[in-house]
TORZAKOL-602232 format. One line per 5 residues: their letters; for each residue x, z negated, y negated of N, C-alpha, C. Coordinates in Angstrom, 3 decimals. Layout:
! residues N
a) X/Z/Y/X/Z/Y/X/Z/Y | ...
***
This chain:
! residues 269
xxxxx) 45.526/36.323/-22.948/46.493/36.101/-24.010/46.571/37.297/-24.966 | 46.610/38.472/-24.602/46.499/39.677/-25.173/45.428/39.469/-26.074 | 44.070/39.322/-25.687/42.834/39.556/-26.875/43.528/38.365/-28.047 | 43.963/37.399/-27.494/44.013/36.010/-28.045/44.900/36.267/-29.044 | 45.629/37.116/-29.095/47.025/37.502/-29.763/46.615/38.130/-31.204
xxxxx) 45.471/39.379/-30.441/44.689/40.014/-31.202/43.873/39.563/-32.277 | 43.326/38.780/-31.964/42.737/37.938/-32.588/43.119/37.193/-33.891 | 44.224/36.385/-33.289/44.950/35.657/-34.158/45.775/36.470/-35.678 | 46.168/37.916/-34.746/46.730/38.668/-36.230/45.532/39.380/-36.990 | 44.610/38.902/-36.367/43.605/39.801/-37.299/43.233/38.631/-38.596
xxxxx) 43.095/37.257/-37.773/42.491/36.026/-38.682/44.249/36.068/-39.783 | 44.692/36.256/-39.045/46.083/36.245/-39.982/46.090/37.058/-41.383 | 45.370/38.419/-41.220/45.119/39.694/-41.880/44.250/39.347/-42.964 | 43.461/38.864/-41.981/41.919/38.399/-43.301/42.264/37.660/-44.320 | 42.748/36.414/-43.954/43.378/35.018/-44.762/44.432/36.636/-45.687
xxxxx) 45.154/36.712/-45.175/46.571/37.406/-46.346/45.706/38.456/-47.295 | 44.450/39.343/-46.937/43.674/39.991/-47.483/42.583/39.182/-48.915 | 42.299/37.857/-48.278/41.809/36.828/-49.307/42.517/36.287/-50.275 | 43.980/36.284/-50.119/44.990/35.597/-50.577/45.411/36.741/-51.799 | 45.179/37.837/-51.466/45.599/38.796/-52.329/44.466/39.162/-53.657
xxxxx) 43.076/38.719/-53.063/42.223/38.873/-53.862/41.634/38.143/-55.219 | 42.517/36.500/-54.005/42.803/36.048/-55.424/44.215/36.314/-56.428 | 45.125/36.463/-55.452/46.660/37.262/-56.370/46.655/38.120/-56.774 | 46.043/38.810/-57.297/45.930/40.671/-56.979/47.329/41.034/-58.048 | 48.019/40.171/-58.935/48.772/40.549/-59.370/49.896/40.677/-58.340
xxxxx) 49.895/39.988/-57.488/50.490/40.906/-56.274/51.077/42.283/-56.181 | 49.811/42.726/-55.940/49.778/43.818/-55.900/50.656/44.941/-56.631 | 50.543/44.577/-57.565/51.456/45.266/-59.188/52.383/45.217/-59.181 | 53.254/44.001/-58.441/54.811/43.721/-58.302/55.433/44.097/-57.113 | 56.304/44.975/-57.532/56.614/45.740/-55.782/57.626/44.802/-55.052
xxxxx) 58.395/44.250/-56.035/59.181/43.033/-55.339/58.670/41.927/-54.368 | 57.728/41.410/-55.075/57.033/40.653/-54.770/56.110/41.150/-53.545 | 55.508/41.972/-53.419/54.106/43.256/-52.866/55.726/43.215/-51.320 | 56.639/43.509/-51.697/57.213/43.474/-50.504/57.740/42.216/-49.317 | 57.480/41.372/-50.614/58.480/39.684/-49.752/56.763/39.553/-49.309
xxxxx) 55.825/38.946/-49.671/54.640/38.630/-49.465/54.484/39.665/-48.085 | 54.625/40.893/-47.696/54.072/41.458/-46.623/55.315/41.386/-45.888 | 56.397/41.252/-45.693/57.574/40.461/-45.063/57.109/39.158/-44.511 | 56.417/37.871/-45.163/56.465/36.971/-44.665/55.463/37.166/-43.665 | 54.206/38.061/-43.632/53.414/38.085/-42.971/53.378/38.889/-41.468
xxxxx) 54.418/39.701/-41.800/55.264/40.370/-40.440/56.327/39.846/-39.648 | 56.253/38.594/-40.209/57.141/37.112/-40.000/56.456/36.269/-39.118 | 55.606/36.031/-39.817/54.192/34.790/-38.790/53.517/36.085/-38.200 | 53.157/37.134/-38.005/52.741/37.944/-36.941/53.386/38.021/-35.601 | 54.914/38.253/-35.998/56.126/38.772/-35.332/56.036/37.391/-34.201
xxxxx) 56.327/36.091/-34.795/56.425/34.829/-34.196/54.915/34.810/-33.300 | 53.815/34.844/-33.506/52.498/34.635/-32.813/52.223/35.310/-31.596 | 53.209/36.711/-31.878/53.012/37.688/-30.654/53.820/37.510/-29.869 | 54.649/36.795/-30.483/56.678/36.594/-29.548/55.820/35.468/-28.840 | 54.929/34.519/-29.049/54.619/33.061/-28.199/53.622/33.830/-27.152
xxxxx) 53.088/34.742/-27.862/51.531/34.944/-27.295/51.851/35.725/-25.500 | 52.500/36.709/-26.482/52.677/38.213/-25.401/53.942/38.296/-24.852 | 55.268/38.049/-25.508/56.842/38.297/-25.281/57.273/37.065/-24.852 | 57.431/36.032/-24.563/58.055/34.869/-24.139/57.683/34.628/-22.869 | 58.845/34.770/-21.919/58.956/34.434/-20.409/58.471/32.863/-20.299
xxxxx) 57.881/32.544/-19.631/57.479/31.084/-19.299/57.456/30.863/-17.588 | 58.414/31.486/-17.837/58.981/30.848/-16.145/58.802/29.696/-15.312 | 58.279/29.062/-14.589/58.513/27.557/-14.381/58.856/27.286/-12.552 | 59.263/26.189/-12.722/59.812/25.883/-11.324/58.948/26.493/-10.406 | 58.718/27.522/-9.035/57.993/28.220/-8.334/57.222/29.935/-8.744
xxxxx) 57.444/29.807/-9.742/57.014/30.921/-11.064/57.253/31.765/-10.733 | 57.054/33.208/-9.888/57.591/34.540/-9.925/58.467/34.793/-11.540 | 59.234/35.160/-11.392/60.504/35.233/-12.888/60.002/36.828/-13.914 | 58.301/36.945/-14.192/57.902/37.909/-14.798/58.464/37.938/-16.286 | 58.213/38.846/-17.369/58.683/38.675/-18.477/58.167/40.007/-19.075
xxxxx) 58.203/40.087/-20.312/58.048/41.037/-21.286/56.427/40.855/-20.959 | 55.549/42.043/-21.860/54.078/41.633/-22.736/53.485/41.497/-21.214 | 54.093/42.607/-20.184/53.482/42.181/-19.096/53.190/41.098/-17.951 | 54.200/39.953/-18.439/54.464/39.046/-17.940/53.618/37.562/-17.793 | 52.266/38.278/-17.647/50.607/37.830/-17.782/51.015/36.588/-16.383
xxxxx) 51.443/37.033/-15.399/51.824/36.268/-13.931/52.674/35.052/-14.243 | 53.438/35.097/-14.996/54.034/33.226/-15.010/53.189/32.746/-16.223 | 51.756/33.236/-16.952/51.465/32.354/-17.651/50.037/32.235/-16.748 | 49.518/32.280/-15.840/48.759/31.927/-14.788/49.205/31.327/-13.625 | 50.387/31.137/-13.618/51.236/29.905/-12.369/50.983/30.316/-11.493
xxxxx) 52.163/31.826/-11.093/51.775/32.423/-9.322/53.038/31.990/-9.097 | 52.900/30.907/-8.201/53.485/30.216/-7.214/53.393/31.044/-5.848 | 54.499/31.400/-5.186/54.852/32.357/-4.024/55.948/31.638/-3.622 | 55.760/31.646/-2.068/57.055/31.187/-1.270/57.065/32.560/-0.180 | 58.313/32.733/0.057/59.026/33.910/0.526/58.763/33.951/1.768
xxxxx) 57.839/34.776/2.584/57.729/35.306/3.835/58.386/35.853/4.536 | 59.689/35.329/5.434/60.558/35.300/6.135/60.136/36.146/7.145 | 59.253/36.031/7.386/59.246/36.825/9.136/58.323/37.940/8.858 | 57.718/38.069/7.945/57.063/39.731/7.637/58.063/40.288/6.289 | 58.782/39.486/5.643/60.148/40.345/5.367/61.298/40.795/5.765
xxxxx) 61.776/40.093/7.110/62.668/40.864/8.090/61.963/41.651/9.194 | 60.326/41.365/9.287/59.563/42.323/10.257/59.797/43.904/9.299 | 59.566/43.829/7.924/59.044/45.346/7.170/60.343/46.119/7.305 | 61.373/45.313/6.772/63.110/45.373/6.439/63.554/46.384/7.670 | 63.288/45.877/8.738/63.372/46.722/10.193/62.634/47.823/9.865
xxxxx) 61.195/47.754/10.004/60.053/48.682/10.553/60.189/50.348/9.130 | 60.494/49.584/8.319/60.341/50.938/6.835/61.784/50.775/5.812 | 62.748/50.608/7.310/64.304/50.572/6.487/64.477/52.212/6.213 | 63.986/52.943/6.305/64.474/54.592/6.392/63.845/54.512/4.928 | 62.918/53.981/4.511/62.268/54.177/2.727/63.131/52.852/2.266
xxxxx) 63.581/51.726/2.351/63.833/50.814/1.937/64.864/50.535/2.353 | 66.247/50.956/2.177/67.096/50.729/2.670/68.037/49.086/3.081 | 67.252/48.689/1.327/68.222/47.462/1.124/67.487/46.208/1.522 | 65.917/46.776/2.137/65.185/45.640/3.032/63.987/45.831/2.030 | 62.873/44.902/2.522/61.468/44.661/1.486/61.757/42.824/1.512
xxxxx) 61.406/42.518/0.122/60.820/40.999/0.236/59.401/41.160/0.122 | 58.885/40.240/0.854/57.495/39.950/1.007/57.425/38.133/0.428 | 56.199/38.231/-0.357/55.908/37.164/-0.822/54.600/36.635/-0.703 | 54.198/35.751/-0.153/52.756/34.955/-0.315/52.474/33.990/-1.259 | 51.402/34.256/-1.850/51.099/33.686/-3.071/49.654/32.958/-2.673
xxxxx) 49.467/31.563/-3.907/48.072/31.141/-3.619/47.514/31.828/-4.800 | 46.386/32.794/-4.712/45.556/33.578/-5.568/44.818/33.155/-5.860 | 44.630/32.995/-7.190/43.427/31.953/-8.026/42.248/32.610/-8.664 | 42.109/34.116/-8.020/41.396/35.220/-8.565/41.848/36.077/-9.512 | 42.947/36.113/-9.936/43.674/36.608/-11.151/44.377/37.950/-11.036
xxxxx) 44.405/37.967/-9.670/45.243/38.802/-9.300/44.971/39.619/-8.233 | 45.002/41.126/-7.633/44.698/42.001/-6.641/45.265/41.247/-5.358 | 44.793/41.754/-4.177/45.370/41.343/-3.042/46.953/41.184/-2.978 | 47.022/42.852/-3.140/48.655/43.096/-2.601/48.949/43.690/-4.017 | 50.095/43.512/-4.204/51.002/44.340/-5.838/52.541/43.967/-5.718
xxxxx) 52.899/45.286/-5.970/54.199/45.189/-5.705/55.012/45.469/-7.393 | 56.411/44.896/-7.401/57.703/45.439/-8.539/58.568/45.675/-7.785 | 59.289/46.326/-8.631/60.579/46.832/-8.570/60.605/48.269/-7.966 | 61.928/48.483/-7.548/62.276/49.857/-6.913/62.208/50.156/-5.643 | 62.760/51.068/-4.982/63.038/50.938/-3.526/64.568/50.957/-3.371
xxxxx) 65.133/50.197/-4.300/66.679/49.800/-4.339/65.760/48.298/-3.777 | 65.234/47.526/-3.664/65.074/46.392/-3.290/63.335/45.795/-3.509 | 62.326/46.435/-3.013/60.795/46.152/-3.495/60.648/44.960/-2.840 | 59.866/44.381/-4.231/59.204/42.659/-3.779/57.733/43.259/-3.749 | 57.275/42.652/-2.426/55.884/43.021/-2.260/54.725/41.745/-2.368
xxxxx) 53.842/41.397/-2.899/53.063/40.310/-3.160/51.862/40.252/-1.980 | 51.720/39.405/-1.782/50.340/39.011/-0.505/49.616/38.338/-0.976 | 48.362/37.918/-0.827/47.717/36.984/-0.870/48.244/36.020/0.222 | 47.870/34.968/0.240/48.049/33.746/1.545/46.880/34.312/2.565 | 45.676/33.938/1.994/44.824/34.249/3.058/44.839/35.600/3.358
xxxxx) 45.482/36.611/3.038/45.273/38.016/3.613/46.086/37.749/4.769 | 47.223/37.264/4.686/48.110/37.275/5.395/48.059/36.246/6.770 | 46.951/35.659/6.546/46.315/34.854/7.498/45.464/35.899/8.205 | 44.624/36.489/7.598/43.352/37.106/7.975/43.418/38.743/8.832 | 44.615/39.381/8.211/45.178/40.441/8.935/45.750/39.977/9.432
xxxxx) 46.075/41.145/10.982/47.372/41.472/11.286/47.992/42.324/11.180 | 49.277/42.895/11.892/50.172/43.571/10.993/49.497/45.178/11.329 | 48.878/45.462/12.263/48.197/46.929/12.395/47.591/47.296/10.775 | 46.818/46.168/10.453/45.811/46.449/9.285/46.823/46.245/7.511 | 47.886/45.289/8.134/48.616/44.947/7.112/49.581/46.277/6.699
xxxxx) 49.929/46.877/7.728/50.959/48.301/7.763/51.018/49.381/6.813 | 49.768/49.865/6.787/48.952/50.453/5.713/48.994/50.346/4.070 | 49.113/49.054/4.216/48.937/48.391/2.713/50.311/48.207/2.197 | 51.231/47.961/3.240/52.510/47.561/2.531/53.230/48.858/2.673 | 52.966/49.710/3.373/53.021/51.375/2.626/52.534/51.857/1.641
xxxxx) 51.421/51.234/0.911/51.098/52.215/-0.419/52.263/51.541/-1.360 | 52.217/49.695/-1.090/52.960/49.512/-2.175/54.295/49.637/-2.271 | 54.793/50.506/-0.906/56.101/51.393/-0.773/55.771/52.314/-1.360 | 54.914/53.101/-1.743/55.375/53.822/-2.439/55.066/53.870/-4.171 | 54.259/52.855/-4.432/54.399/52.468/-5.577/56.080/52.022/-6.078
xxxxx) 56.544/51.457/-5.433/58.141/51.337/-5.731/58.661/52.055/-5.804 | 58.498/53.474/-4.465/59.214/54.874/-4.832/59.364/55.487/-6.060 | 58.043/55.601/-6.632/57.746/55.747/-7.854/58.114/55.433/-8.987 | 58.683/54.168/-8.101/58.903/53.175/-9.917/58.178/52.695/-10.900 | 56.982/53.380/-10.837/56.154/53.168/-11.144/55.597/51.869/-12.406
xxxxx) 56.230/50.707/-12.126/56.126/49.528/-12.440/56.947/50.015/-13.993 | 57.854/50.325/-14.137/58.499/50.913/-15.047/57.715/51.617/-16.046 | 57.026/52.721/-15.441/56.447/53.937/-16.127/55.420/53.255/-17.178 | 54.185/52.455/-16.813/53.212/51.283/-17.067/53.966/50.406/-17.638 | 55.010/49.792/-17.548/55.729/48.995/-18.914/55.844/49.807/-19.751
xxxxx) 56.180/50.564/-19.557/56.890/51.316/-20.727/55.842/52.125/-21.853 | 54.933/52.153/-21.330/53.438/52.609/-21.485/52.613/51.363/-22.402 | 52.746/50.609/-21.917/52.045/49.265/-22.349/52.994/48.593/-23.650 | 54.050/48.899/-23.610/55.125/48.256/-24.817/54.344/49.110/-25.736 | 54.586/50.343/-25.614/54.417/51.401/-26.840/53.008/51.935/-27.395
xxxxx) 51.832/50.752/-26.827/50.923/50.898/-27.210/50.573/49.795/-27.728 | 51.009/48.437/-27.650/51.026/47.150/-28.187/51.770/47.440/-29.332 | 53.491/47.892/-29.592/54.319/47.886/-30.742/53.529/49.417/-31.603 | 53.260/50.524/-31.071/52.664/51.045/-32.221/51.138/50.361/-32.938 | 50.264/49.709/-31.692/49.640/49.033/-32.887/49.771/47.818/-33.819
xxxxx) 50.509/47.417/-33.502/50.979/46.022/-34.884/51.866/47.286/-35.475 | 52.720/48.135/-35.708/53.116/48.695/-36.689/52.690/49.602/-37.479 | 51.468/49.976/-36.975/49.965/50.601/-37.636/49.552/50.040/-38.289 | 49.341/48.500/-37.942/48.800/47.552/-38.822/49.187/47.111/-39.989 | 50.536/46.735/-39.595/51.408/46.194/-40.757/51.396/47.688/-41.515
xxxxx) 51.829/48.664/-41.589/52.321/50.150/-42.239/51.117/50.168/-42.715 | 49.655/50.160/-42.720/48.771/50.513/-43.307/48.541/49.113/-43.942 | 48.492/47.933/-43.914/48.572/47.031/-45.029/49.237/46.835/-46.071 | 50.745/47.275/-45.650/51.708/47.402/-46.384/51.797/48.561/-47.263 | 50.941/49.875/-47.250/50.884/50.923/-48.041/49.719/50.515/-48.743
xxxxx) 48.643/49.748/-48.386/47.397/49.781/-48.616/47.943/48.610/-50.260 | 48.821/47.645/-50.349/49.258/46.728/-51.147/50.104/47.681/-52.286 | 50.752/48.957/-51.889/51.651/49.466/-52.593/50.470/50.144/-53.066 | 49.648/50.467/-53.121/48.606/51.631/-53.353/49.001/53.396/-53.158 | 49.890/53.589/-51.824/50.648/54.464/-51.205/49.569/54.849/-50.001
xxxxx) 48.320/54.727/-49.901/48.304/54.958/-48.732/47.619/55.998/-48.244 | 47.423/56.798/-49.657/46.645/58.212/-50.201/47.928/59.203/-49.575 | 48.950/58.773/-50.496/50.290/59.888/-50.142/50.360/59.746/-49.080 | 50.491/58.782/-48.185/52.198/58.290/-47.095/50.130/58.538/-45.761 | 49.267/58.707/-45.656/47.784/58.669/-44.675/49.013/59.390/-43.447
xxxxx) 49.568/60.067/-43.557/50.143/60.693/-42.133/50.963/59.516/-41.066 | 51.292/58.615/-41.870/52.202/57.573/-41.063/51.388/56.863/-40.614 | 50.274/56.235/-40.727/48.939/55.226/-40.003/48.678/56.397/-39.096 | 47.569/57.545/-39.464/47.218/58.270/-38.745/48.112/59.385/-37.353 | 49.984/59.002/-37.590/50.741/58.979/-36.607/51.308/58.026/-35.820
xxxxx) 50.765/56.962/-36.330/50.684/55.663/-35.329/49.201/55.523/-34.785 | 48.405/55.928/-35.373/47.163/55.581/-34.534/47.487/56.834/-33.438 | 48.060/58.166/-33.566/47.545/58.888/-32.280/48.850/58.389/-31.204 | 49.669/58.138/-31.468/50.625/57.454/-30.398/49.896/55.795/-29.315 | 49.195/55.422/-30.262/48.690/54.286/-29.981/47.894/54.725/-29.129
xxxxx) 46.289/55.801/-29.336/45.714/55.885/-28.565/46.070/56.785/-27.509 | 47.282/57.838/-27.469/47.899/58.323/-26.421/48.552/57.623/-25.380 | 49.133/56.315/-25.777/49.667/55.673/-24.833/48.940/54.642/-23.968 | 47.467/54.522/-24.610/46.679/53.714/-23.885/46.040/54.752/-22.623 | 45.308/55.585/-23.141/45.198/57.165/-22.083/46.087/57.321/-21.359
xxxxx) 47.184/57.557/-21.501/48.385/57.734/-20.332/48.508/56.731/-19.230 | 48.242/55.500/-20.030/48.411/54.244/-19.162/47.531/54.481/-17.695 | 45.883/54.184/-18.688/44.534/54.771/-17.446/44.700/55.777/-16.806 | 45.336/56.555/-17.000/45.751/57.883/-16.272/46.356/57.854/-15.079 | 47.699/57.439/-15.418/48.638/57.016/-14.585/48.163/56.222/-13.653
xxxxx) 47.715/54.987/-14.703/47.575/53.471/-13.374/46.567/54.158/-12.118 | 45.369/55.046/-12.727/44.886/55.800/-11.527/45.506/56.699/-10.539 | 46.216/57.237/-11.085/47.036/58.551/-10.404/47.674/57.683/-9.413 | 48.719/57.292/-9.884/49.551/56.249/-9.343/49.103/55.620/-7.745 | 47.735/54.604/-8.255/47.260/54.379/-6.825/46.856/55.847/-5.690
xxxxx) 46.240/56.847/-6.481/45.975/58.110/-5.103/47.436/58.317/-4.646 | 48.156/58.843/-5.510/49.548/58.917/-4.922/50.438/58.177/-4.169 | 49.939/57.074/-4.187/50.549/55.732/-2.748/49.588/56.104/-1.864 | 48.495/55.874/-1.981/47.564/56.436/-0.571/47.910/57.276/0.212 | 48.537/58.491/-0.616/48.798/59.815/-0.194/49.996/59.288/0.728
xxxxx) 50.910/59.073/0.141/52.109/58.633/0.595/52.123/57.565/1.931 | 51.185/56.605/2.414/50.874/55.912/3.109/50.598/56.654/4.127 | 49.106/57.709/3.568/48.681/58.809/4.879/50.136/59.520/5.607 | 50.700/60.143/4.398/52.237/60.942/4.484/52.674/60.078/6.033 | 53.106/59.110/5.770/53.827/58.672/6.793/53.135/57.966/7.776
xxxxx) 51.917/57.298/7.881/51.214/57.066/8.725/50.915/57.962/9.693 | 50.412/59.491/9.023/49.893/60.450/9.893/48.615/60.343/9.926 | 47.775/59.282/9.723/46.087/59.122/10.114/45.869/58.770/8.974 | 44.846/59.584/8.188/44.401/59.125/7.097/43.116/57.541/7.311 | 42.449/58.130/8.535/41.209/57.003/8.882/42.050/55.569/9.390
xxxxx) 43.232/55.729/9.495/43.923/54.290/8.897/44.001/53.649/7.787 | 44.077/54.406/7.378/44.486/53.998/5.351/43.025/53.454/5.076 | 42.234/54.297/5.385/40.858/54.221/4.853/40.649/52.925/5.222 | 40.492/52.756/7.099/40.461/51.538/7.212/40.937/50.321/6.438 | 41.773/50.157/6.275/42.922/49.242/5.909/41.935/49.172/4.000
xxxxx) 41.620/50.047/3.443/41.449/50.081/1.942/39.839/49.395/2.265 | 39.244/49.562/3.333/37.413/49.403/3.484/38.370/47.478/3.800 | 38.995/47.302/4.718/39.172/46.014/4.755/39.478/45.310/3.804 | 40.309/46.202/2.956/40.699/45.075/1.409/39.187/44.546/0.479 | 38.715/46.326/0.757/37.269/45.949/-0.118/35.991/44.696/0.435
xxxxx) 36.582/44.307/1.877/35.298/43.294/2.331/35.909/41.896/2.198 | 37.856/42.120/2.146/38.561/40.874/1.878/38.065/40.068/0.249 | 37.950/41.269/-0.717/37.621/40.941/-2.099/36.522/40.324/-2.091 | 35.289/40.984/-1.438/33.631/41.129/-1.430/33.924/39.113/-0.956 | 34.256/38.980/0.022/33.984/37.517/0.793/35.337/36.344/-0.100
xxxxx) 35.908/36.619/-0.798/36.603/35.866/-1.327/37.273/35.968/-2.747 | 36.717/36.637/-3.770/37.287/36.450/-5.074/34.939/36.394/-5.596 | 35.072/35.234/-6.522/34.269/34.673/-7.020/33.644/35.555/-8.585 | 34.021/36.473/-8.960/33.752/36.971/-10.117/33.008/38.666/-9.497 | 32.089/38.392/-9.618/30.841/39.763/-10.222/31.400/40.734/-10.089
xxxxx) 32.126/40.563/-11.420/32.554/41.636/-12.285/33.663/42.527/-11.564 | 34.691/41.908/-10.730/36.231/42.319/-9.776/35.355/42.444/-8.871 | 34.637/42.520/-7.856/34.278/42.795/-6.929/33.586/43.819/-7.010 | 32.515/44.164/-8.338/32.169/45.548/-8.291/33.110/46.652/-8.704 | 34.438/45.998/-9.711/35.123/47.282/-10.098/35.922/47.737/-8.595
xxxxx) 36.242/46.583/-8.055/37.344/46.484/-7.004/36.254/47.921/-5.684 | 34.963/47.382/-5.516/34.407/48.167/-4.868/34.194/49.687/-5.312 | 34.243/49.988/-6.719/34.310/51.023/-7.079/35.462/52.149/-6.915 | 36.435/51.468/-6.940/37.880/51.787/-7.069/38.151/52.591/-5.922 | 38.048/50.975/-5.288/38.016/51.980/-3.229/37.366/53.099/-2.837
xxxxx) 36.125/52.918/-3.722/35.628/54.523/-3.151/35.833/55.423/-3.183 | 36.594/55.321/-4.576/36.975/56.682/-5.294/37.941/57.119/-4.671 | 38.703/56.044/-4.381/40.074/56.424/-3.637/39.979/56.947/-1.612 | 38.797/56.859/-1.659/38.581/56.815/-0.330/37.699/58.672/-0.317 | 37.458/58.541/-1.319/36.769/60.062/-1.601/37.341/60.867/-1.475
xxxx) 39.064/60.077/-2.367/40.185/61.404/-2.515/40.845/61.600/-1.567 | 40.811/60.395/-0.558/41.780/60.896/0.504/40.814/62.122/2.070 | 39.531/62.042/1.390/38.599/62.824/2.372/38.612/64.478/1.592 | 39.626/64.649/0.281/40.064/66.000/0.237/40.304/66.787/0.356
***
């Protein structure tokens, strides 16, 4: 949906760029030069609100929302795992005071094994179905410790907040440099594009940064309280043969295998 979004304001751009070439008196009229790039930050505004911002919740729907809210427009249907959410609630109440929900989901390839939201005021933890078939809880232990401490973290937060401000500075890059580019301002005012482009590409960097960091630092945190790192490891070599024998795409299975290693490198530090 994201590229798709992209896309669409660009074909949006072109058409309003053609439109001007034949108006160009446009251009000349600042009144006008302003309602004309108004309406178009209008039908942008609306395309991205359907595309990227609109919750589409539906009956069974994890209740995701905002640009990240990619999961209710792929229909992850999860029913609530009762007996490995009052098993965790017990076992890692000293990190989780107010309990863990655990959720099993049917995974349609879209999505990592395990991923967790929220805080550790209350973390919802995600399963696959068949993982949760396929482990048991020795191998499962491991895993629902990193994404304890991805909640510690908050983490989920940090990466929204990251991802808003690299989506809204670039449509306001866009629009600000079309909109100067129509005023014929865009000689004077070059510092306002070129201070939205470095926010833009800072917040995409931070993102990759983080989203990496982030995972060593649950590992860490897993080892932390496990005590055996060649658990963790285990447990991360099992996710990587769970992926290898059951998600259908090339492409996730080699990044997914890549990932692990790296992370398996760092915890041999």
């Amino acid at each position: 949906m994201g590229i798709a979004a992209v896309l669409i304001d660009f074909i949006i751009l072109v058409i309003f760029g053609i439109f001007i070439m034949i108006y160009p008196q446009i251009s000349f009229n600042f009144p006008l030069s302003i309602f004309t790039a108004f309406i178009v930050l209008i039908i942008i505004g609306i395309v991205d609100y359907f595309l990227l911002l609109r919750p589409r919740a539906e009956e069974g729907d994890v209740p995701f929302s905002g640009s990240l809210g990619k999961f209710n427009r792929n229909n992850l249907v999860c029913t609530d795992d009762k007996e490995l959410s009052d098993h965790y609630s017990v076992k890692y109440k000293e990190i989780a005071k107010n309990g863990i929900l655990v959720m099993s989901f049917n995974n349609n390839g879209r999505f990592p094994p395990l991923f967790t939201r929220g805080n550790l005021e209350r973390p919802e933890v995600f399963i696959d179905e068949r993982l949760v078939d396929k482990f048991n809880l020795e191998k499962l232990d491991p895993l629902i410790l990193h994404e304890l401490g991805h909640a510690r973290m908050n983490d989920d937060r940090s990466k929204r907040l990251l991802a808003h401000s690299f989506l809204f500075s670039l449509l306001i890059l866009i629009f600000s440099t079309v909109l100067l580019s129509i005023l014929g301002l865009l000689g004077e005012f070059f510092y306002v594009p070129t201070a939205l482009c470095v926010v833009c590409v800072l917040s995409l960097i931070m993102f990759i940064i983080l989203n990496y960091r982030y995972e060593l630092l649950s590992d860490r945190f897993a080892v932390q309280y496990t005590g055996d790192a060649e658990v963790v490891k285990g447990s991360l070599l099992a996710i990587n043969d769970f992926v290898q024998e059951n998600y259908g795409s090339e492409k996730v299975r080699s990044r997914v295998s890549r990932r692990i290693s790296k992370r398996i490198e760092k915890l041999n530090l």
